[in-house]
Structures are given as C-alpha cells and as structure tokens.
C-alpha positions in Angstrom: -34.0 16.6 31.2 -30.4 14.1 31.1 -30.9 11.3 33.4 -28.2 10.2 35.4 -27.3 6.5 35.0 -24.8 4.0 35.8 -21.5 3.6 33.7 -22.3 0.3 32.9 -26.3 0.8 31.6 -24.8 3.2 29.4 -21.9 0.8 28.0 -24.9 -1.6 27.4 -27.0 0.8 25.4 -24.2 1.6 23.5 -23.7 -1.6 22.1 -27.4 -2.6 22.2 -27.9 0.1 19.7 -25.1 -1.0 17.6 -26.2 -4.6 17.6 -29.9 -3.9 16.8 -28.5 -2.2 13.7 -26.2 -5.3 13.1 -29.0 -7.7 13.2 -31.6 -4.8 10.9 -29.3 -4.3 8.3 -26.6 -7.3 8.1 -27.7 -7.8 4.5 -26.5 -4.7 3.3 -23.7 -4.4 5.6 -22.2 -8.1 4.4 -21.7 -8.8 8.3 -23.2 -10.0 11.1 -22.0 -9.9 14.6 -20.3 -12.9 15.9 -19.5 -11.8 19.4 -20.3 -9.5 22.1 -18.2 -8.2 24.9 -18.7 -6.3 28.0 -15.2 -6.6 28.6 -12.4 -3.5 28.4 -9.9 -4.5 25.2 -7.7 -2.5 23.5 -8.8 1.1 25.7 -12.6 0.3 24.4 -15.3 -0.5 27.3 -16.8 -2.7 25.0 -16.7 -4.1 21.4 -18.8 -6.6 18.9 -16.7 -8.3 16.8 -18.2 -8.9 13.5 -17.9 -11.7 10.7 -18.0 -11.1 6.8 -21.0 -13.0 5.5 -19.8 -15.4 2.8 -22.7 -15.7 1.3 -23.8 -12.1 1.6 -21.5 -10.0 -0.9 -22.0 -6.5 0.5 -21.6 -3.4 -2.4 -19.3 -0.7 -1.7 -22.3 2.0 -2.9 -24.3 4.5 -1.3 -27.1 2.3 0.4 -23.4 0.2 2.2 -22.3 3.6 3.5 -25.0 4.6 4.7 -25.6 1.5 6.4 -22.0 1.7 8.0 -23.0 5.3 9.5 -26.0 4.3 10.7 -24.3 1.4 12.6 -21.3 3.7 13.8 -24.3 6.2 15.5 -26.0 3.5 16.8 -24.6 3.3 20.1 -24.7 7.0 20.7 -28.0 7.1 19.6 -29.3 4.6 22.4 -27.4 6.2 24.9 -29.2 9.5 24.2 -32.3 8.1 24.6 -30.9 6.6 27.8 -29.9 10.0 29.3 -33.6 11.5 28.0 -31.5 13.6 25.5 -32.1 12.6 21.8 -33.5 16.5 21.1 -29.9 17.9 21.7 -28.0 14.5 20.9 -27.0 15.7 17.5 -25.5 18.9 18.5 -23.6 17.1 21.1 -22.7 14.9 18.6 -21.2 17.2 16.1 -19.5 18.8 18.8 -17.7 15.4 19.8 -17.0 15.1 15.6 -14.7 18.5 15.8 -13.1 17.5 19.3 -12.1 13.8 17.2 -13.0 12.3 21.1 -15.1 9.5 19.7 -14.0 6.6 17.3 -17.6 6.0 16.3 -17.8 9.4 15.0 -14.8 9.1 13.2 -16.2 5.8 11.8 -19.6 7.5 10.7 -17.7 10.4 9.4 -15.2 8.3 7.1 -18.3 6.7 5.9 -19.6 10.2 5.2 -16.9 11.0 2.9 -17.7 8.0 0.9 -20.6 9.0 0.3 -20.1 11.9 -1.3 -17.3 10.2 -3.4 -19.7 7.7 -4.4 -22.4 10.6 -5.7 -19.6 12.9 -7.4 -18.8 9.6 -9.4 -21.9 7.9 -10.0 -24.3 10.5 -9.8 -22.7 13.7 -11.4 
C-alpha cells in the first residue's frame, strides 16, 4: 500500500539514501560528500556535492561501477521505502529508465554500461 507523504520527507529520503551510500562505500567510490543541500539549484530539489579523496585513489573497475550505481539508486530506493513500495519499486524504476525522466537513472544506467565494458575486456 503507497503512503502518501509530504514533498519535502520525500526530498529528504532521497538524499538520505544517497548519503548513507556516500558515507558506506566512500572508499571505493574515491569521494566523500562535502555538502548537503536542501536547497533548489540548477532545476534539482536537492543535491550533495562531493569531494575527490586525495588520498583515496578510486579504480575505474567493476567493484567502482558498481559502487556508482548503487549510489545513483540510493535515493530512489529510500523513497520507496518511504511510500511502503520497495516490492514494485523496480518496475517503476525501469519504467522511469525508458521514459529518460530521472537523472539518477541515467547516472546508474551509464554506470551499467561500464560495466559490461569492463567484463567484455577484462573478463572475456
């Protein structure tokens, strides 16, 4: 059953889940968030700018990409479990893929590709 709730619980969720990634897997990322906004910029409701970790060298391999999707889903994933609606959220979310309505998406789905890149030239 979806859950109706507030435009702005939902912007928080959304970038809740994307910083709880952030802070779980900044190591294999190479970044780490260096601020947060609430704040509309650039058509976004919200944004976290991150910072390249100097000391961190992140790898452009399979375990990096897949880090990078993880992080782009995130936010969609906590609002699904927001709206009570994680067991049709990937549907929903493929859906959005096609309709190109969601920059995340198209983040997670670039990251995707480079995956399968990665495996044809490493792996095959």
């Amino acid at each position: 059953m979806e859950i109706p709730c507030d435009h702005k619980d939902r912007i928080y969720y959304h970038e809740a889940g994307h910083l709880l990634v952030l802070f779980l897997h900044y190591k294999t990322l190479g970044v780490f968030p260096a601020t947060v906004s609430l704040q509309k910029r650039d058509g976004l409701n919200a944004y976290i700018k991150i910072v390249d970790i100097e000391k961190i060298e992140s790898k452009n391999d399979e375990e990096n990409f897949k880090s990078w999707i993880l992080y782009s889903l995130a936010g969609k994933a906590a609002e699904a479990i927001l709206n009570g609606t994680e067991k049709t959220a990937v549907y929903l979310l493929l859906k959005r893929l096609h309709e190109r309505k969601s920059r995340d998406l198209e983040i997670a789905n670039h990251y995707a590709a480079k995956v399968e890149l990665y495996k044809k030239k490493f792996i095959l």
